[in-house]
PQR file of N, CA, C, O and H, with PARSE charges and radii, in Angstrom:
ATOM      1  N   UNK A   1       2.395  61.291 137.629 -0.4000 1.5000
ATOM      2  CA  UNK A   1       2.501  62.741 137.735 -0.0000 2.0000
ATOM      3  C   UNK A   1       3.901  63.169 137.281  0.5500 1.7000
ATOM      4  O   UNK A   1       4.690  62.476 137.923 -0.5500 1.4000
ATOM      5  N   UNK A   2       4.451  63.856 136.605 -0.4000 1.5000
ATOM      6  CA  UNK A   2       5.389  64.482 135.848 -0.0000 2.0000
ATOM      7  C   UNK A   2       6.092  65.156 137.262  0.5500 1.7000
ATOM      8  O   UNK A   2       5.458  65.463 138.272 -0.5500 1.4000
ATOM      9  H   UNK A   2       3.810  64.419 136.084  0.4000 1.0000
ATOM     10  N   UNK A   3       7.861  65.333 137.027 -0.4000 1.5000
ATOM     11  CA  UNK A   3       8.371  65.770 138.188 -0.0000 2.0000
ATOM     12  C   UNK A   3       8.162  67.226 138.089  0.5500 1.7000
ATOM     13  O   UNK A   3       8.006  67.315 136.871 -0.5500 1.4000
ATOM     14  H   UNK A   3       8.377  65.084 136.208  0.4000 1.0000
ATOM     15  N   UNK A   4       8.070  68.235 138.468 -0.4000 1.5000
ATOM     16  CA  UNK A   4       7.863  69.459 138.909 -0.0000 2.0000
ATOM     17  C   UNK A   4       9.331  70.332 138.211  0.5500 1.7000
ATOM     18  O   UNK A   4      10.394  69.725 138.087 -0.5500 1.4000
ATOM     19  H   UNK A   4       8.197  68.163 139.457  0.4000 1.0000
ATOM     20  N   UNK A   5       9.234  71.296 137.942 -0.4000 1.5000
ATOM     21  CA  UNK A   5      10.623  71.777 137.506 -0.0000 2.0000
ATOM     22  C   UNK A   5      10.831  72.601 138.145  0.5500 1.7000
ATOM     23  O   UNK A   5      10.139  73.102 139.031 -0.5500 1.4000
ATOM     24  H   UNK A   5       8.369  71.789 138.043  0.4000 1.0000
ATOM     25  N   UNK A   6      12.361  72.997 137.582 -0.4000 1.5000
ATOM     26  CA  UNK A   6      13.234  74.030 138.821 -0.0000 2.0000
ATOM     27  C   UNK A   6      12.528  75.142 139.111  0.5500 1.7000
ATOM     28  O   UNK A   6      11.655  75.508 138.323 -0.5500 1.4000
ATOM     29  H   UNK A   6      12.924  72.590 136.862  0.4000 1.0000
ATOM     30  N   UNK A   7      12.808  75.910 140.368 -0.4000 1.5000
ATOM     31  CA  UNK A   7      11.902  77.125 140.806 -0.0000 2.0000
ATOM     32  C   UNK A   7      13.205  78.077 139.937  0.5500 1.7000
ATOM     33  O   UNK A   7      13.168  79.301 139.821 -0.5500 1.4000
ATOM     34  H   UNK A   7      13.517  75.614 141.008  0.4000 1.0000
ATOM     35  N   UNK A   8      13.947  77.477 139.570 -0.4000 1.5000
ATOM     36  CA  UNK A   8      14.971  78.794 138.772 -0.0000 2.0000
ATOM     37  C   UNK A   8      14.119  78.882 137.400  0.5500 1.7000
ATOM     38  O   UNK A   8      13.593  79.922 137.004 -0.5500 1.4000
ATOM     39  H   UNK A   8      13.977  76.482 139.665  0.4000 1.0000
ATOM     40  N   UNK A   9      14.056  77.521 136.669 -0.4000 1.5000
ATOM     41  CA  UNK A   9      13.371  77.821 135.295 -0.0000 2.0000
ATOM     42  C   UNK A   9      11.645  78.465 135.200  0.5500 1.7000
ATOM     43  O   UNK A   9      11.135  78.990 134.209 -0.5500 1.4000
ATOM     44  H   UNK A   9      14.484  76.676 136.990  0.4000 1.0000
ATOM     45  N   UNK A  10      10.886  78.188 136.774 -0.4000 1.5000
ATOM     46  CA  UNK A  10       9.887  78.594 136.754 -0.0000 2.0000
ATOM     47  C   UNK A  10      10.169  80.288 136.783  0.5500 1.7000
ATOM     48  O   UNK A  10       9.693  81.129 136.021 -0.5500 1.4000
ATOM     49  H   UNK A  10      11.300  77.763 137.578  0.4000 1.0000
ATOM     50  N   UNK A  11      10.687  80.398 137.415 -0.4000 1.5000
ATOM     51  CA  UNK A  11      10.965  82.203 137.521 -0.0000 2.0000
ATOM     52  C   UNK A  11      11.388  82.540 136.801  0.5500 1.7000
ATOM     53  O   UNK A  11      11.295  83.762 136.921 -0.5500 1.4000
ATOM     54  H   UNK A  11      11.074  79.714 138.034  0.4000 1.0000
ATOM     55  N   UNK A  12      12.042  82.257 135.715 -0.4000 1.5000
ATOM     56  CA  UNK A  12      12.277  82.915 134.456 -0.0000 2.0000
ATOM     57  C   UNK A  12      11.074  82.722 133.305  0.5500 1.7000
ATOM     58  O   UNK A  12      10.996  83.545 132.392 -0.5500 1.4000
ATOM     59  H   UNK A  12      12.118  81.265 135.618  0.4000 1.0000
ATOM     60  N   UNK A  13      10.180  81.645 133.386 -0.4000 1.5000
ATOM     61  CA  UNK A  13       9.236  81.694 132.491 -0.0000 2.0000
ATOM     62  C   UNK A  13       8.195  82.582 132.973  0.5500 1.7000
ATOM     63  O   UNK A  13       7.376  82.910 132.114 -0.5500 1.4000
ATOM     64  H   UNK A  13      10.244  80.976 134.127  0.4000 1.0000
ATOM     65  N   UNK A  14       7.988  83.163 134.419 -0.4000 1.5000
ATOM     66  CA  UNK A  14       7.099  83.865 134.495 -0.0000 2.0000
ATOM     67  C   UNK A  14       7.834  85.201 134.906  0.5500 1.7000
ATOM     68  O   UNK A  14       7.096  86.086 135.339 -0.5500 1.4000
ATOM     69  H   UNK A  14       8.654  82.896 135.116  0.4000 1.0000
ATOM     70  N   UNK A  15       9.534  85.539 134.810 -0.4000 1.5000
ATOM     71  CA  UNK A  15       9.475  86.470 134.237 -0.0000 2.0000
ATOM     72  C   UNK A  15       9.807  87.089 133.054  0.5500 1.7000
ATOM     73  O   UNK A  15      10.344  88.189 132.920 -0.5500 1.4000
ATOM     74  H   UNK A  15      10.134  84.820 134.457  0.4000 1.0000
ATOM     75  N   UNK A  16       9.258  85.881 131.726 -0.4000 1.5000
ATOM     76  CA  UNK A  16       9.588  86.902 131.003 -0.0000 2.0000
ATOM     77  C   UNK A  16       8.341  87.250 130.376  0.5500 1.7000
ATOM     78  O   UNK A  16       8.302  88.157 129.545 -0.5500 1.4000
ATOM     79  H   UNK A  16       8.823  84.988 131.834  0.4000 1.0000
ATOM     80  N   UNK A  17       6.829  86.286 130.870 -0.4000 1.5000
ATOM     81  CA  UNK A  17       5.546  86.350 130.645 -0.0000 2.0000
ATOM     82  C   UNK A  17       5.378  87.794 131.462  0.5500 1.7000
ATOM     83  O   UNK A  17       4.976  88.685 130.713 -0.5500 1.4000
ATOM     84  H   UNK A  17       6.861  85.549 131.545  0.4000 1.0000
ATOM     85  N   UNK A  18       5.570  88.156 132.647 -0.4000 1.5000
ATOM     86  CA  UNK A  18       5.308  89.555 132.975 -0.0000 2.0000
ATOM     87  C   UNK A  18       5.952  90.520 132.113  0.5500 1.7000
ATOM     88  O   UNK A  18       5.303  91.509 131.772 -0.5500 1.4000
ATOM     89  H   UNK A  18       5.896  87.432 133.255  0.4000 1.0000
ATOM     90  N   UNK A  19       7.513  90.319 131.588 -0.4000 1.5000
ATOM     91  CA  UNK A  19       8.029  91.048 130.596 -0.0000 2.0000
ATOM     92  C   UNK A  19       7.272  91.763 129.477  0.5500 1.7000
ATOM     93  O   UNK A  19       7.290  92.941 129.123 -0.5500 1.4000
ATOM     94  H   UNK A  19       8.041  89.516 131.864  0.4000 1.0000
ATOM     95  N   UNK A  20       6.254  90.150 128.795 -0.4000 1.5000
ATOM     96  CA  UNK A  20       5.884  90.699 127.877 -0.0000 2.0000
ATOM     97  C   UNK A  20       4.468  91.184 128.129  0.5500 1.7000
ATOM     98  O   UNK A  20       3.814  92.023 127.509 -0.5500 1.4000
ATOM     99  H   UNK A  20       6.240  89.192 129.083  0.4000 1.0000
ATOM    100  N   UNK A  21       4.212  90.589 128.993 -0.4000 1.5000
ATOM    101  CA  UNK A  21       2.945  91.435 129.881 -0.0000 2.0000
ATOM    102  C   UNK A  21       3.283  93.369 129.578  0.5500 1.7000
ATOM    103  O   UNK A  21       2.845  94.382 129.033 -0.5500 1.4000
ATOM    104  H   UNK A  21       4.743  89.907 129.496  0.4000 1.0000
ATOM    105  N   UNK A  22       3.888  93.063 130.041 -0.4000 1.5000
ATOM    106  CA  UNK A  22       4.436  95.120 129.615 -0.0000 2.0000
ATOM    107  C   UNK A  22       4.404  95.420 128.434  0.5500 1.7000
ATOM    108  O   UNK A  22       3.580  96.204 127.963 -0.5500 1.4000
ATOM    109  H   UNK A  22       4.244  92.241 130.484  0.4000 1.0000
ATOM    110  N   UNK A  23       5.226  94.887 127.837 -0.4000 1.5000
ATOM    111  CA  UNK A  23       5.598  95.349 126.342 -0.0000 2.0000
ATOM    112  C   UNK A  23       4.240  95.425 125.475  0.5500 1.7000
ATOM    113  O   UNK A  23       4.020  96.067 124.447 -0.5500 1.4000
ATOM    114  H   UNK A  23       5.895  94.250 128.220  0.4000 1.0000
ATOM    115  N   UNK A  24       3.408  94.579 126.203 -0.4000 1.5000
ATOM    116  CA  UNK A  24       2.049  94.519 125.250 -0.0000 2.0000
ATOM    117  C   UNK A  24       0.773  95.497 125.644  0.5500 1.7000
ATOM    118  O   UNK A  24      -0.311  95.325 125.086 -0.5500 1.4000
ATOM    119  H   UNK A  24       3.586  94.058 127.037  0.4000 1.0000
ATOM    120  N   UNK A  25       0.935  96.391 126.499 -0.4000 1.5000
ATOM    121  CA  UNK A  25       0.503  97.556 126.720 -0.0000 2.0000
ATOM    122  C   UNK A  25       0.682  98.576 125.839  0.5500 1.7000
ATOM    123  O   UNK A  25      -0.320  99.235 125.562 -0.5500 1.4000
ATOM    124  H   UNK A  25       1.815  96.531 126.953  0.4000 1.0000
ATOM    125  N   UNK A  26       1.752  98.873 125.314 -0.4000 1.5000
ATOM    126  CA  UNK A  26       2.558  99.505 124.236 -0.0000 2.0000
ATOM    127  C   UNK A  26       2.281  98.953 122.443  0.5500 1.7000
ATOM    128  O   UNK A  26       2.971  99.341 121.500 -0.5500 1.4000
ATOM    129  H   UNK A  26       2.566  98.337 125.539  0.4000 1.0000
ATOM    130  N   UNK A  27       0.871  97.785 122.321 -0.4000 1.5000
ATOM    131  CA  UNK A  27       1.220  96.859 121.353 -0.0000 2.0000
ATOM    132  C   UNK A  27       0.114  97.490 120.256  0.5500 1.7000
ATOM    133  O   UNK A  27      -1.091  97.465 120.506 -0.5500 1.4000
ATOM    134  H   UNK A  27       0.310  97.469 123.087  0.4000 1.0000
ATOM    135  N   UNK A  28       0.584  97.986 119.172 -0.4000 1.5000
ATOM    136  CA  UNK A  28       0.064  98.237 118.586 -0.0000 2.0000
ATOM    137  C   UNK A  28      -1.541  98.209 118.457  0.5500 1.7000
ATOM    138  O   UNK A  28      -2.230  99.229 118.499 -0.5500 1.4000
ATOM    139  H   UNK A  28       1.563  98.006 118.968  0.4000 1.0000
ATOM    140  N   UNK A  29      -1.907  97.262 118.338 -0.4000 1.5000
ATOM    141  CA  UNK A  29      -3.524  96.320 118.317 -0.0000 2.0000
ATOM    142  C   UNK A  29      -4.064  96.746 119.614  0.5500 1.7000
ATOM    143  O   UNK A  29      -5.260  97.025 119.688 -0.5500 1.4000
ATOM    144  H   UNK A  29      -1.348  96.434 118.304  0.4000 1.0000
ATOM    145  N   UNK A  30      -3.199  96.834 120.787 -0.4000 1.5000
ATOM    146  CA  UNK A  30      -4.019  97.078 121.849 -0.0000 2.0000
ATOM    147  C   UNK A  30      -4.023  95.721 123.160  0.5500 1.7000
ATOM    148  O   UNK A  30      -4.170  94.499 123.133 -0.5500 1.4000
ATOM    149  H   UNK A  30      -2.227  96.608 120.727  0.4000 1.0000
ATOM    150  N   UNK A  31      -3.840  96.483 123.947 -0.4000 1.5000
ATOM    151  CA  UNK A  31      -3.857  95.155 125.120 -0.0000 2.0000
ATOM    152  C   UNK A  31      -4.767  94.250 125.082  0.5500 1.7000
ATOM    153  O   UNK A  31      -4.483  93.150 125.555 -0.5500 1.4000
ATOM    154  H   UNK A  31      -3.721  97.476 123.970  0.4000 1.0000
ATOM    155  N   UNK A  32      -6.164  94.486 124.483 -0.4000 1.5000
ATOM    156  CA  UNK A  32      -7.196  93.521 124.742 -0.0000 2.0000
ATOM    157  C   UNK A  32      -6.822  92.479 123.860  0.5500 1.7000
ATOM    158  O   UNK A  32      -6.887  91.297 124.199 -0.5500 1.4000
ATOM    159  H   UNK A  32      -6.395  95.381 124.099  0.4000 1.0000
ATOM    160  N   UNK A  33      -6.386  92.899 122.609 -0.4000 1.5000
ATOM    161  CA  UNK A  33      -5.685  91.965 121.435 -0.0000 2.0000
ATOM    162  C   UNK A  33      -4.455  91.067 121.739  0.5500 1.7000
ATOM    163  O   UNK A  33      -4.167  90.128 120.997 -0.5500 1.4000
ATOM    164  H   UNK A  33      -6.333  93.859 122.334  0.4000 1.0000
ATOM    165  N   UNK A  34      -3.792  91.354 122.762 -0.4000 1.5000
ATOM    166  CA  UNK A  34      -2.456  90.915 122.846 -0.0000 2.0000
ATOM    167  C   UNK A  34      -2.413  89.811 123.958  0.5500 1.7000
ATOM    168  O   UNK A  34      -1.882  88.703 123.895 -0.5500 1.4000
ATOM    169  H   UNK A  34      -4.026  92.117 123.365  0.4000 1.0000
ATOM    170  N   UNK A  35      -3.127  90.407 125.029 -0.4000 1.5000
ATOM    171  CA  UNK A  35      -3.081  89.570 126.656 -0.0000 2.0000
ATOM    172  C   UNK A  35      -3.913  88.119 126.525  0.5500 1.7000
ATOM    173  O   UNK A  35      -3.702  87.320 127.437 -0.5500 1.4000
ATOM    174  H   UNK A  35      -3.559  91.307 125.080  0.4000 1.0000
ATOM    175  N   UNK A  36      -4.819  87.724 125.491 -0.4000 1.5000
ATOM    176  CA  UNK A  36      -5.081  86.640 124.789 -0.0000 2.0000
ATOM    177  C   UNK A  36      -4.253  85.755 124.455  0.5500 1.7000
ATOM    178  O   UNK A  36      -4.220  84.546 124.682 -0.5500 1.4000
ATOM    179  H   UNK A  36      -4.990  88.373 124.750  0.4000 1.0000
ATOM    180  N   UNK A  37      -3.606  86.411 123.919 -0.4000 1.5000
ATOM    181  CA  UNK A  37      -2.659  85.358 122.890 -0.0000 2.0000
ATOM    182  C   UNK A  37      -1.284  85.114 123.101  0.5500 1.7000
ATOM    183  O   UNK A  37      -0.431  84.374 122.611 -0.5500 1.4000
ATOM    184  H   UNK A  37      -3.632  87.393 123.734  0.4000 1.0000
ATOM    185  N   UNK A  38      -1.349  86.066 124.084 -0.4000 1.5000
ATOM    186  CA  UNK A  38       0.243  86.222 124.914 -0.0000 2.0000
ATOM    187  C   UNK A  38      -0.643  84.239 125.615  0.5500 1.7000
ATOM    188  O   UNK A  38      -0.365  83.069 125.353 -0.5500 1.4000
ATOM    189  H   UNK A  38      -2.042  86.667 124.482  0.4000 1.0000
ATOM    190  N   UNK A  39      -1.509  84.791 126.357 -0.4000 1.5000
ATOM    191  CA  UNK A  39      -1.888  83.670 127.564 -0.0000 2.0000
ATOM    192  C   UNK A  39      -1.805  82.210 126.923  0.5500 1.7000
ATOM    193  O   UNK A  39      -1.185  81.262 127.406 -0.5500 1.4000
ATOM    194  H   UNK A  39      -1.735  85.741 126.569  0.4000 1.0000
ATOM    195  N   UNK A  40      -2.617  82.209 125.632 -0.4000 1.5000
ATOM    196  CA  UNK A  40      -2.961  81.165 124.898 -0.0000 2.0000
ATOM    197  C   UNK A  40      -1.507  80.232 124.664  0.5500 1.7000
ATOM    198  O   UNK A  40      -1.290  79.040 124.880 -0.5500 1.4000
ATOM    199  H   UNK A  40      -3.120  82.979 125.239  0.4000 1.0000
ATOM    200  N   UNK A  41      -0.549  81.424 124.080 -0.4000 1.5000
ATOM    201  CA  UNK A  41       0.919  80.625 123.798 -0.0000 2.0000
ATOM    202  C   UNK A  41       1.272  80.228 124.877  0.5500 1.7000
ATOM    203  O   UNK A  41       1.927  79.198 124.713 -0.5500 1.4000
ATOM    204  H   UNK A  41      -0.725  82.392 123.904  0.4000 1.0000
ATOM    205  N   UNK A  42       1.147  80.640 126.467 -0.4000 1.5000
ATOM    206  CA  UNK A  42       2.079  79.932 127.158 -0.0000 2.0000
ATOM    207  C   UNK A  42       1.098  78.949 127.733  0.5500 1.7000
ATOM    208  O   UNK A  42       1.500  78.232 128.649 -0.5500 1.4000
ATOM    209  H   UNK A  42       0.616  81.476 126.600  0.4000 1.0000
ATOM    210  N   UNK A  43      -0.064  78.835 127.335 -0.4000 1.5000
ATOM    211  CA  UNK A  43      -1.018  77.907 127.953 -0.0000 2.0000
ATOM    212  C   UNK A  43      -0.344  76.359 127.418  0.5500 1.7000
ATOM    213  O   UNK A  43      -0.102  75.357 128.092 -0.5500 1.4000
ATOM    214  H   UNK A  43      -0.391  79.418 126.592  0.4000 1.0000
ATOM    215  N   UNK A  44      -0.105  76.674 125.550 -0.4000 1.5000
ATOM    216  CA  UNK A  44      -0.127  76.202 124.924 -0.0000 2.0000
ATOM    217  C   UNK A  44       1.586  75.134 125.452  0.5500 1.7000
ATOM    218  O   UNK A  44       1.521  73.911 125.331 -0.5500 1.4000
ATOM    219  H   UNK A  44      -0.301  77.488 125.003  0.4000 1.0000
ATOM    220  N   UNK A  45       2.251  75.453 125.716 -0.4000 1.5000
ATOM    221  CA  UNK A  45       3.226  74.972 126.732 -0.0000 2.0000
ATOM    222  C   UNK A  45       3.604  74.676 127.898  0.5500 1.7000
ATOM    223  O   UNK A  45       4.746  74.457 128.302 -0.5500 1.4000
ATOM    224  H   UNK A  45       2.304  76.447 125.814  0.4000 1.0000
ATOM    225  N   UNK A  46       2.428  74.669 128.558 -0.4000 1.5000
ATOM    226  CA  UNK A  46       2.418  74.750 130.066 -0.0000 2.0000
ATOM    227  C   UNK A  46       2.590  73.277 130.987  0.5500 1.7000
ATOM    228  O   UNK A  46       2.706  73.085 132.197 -0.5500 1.4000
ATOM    229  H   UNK A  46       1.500  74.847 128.229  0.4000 1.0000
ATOM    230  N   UNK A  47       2.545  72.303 129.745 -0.4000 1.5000
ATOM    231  CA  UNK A  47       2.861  71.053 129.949 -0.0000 2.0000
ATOM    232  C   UNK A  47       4.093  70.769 129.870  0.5500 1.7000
ATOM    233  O   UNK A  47       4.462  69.691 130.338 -0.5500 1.4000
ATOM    234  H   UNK A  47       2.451  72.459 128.762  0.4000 1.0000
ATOM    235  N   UNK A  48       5.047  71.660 129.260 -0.4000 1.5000
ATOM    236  CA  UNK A  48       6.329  71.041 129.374 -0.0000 2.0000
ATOM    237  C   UNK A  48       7.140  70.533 130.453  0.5500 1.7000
ATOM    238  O   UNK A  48       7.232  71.275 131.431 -0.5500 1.4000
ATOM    239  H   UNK A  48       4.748  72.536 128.881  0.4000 1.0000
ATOM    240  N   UNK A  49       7.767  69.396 130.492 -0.4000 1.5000
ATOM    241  CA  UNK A  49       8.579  69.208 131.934 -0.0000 2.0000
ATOM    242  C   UNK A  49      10.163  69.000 131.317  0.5500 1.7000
ATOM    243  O   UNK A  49      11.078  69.441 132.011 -0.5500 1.4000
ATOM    244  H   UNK A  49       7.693  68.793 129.698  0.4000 1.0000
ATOM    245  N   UNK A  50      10.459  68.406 130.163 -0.4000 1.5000
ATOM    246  CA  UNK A  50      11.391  68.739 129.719 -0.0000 2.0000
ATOM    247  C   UNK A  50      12.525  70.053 130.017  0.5500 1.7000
ATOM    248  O   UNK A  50      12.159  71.118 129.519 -0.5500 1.4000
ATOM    249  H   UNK A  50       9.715  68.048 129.599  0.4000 1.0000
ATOM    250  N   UNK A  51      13.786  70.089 130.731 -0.4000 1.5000
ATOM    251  CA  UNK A  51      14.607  71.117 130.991 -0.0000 2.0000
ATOM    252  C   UNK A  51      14.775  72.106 129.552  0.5500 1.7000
ATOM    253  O   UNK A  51      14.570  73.299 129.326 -0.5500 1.4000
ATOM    254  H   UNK A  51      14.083  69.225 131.136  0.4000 1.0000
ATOM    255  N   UNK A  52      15.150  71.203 128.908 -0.4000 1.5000
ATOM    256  CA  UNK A  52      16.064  71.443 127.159 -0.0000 2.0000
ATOM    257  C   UNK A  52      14.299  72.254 126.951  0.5500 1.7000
ATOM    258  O   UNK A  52      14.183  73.477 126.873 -0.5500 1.4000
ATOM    259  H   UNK A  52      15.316  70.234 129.092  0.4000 1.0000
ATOM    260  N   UNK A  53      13.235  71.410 126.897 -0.4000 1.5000
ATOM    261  CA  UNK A  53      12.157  72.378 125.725 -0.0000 2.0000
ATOM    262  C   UNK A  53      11.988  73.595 126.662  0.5500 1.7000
ATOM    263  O   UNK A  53      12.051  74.724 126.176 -0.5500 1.4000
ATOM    264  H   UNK A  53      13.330  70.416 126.960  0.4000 1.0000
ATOM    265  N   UNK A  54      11.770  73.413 128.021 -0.4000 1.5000
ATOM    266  CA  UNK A  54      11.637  74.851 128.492 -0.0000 2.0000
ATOM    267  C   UNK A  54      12.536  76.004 128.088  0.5500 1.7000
ATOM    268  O   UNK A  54      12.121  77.025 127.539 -0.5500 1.4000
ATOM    269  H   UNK A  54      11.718  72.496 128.417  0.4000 1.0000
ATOM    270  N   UNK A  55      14.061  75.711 128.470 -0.4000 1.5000
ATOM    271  CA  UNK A  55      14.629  76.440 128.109 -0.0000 2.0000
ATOM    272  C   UNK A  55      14.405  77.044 126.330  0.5500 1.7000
ATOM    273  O   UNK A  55      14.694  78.182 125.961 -0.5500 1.4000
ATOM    274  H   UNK A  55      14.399  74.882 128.916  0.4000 1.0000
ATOM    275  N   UNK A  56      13.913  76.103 125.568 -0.4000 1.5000
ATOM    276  CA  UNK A  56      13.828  76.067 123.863 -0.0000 2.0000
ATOM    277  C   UNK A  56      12.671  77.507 124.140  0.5500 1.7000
ATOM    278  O   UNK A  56      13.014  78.648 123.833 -0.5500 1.4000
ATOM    279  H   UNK A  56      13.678  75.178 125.867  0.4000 1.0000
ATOM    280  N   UNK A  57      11.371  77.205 124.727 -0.4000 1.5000
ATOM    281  CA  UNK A  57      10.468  78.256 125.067 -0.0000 2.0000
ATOM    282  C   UNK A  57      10.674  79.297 125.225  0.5500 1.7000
ATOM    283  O   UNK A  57      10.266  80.127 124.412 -0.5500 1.4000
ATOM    284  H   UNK A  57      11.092  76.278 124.976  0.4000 1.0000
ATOM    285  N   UNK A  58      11.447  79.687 126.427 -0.4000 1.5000
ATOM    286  CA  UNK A  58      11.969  80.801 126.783 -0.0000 2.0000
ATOM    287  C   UNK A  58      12.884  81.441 125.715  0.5500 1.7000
ATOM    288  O   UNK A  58      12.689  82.647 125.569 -0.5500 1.4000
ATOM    289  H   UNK A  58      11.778  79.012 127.087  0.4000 1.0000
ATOM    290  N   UNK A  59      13.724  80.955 125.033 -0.4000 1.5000
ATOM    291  CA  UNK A  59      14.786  82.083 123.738 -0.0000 2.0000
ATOM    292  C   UNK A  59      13.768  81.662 123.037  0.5500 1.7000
ATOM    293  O   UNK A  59      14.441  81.698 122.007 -0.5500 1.4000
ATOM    294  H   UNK A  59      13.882  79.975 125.152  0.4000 1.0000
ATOM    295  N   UNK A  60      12.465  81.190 122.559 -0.4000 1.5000
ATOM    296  CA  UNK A  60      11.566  81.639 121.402 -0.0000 2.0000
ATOM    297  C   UNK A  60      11.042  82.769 122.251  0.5500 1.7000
ATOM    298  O   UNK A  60      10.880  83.775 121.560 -0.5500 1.4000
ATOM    299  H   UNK A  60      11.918  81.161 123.396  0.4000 1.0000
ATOM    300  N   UNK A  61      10.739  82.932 123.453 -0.4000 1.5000
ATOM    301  CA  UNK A  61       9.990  84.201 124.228 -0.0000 2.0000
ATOM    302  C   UNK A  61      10.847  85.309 124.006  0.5500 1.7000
ATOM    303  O   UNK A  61      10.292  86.258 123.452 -0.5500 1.4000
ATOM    304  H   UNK A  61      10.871  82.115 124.014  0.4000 1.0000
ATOM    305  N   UNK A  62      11.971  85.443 124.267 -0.4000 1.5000
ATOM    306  CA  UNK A  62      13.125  86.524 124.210 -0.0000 2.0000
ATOM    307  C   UNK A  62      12.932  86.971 122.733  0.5500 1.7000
ATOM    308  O   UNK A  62      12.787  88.159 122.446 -0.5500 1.4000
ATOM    309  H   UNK A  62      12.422  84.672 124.717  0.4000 1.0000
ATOM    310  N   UNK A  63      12.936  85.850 121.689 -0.4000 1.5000
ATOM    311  CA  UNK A  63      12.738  86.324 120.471 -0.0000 2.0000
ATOM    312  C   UNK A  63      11.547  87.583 120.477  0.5500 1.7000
ATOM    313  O   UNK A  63      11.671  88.804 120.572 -0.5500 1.4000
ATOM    314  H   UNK A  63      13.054  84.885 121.922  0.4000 1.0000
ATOM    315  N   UNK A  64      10.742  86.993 120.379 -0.4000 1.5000
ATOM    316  CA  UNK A  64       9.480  87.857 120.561 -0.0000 2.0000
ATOM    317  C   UNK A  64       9.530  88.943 120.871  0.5500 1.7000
ATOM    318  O   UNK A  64       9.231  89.821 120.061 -0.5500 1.4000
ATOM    319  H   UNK A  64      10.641  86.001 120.301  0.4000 1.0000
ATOM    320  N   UNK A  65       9.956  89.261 122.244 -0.4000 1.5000
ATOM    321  CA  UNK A  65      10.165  90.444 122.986 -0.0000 2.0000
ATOM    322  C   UNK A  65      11.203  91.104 122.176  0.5500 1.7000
ATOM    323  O   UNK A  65      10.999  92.312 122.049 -0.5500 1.4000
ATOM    324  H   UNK A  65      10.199  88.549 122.902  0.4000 1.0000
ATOM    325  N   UNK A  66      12.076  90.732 121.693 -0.4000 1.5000
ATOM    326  CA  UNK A  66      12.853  91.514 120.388 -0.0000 2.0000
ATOM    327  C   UNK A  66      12.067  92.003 119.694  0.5500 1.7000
ATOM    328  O   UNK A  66      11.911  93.224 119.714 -0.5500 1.4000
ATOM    329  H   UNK A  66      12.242  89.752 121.796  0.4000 1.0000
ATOM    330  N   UNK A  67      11.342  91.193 118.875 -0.4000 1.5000
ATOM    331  CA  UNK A  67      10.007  91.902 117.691 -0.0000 2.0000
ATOM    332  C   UNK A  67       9.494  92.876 118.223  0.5500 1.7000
ATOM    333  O   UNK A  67       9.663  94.030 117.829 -0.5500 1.4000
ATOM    334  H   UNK A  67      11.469  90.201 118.859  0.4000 1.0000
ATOM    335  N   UNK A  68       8.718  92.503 119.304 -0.4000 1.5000
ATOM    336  CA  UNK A  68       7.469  93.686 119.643 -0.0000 2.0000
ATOM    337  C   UNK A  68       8.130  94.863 120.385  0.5500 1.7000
ATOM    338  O   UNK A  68       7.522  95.839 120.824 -0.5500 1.4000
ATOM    339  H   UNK A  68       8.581  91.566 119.624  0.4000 1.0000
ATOM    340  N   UNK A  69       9.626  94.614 120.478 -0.4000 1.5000
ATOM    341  CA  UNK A  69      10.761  95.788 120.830 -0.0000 2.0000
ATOM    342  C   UNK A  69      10.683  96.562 119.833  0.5500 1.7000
ATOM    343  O   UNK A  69      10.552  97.768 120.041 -0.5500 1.4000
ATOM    344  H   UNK A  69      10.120  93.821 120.122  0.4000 1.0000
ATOM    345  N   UNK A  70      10.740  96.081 118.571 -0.4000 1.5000
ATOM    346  CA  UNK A  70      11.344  96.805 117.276 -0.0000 2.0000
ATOM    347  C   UNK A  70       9.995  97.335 117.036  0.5500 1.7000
ATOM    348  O   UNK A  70       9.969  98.166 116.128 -0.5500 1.4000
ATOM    349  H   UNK A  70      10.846  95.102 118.402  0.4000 1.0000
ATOM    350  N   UNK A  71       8.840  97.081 117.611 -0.4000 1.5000
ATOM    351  CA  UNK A  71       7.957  97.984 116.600 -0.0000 2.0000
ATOM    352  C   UNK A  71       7.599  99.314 116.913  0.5500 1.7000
ATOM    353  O   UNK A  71       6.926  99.974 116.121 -0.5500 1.4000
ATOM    354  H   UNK A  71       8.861  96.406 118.349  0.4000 1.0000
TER
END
């Protein structure tokens, strides 16, 4: 079983998934389009236990939330 990670890095990955939880209300295409694929990407990482890739996750997430800022 993989060790469990920090409750600091967990709370920042789920807040910046609520973050973009918001921002994607506002998303062009439409929430039904967005709350998919928002889910899918962090599904798609949800295995990480690595400190370094989580953190790598999270400033690709921040990225994002920049983009769908700018639109």
């Amino acid at each position: 079983m993989p060790p469990p990670i920090s409750p600091e890095l967990r709370y920042e990955v789920i807040a910046i998934y609520k973050e973009l939880l918001n921002l994607g209300r506002d998303y062009p295409q439409g929430f039904d389009y967005f709350r998919p694929r928002l889910h899918k990407a962090f599904m798609a990482n949800a295995g990480l236990r690595d400190e370094q890739s989580i953190r790598q996750g999270i400033e690709r997430a921040k990225f994002v939330q920049k983009e769908i800022e700018a639109l």
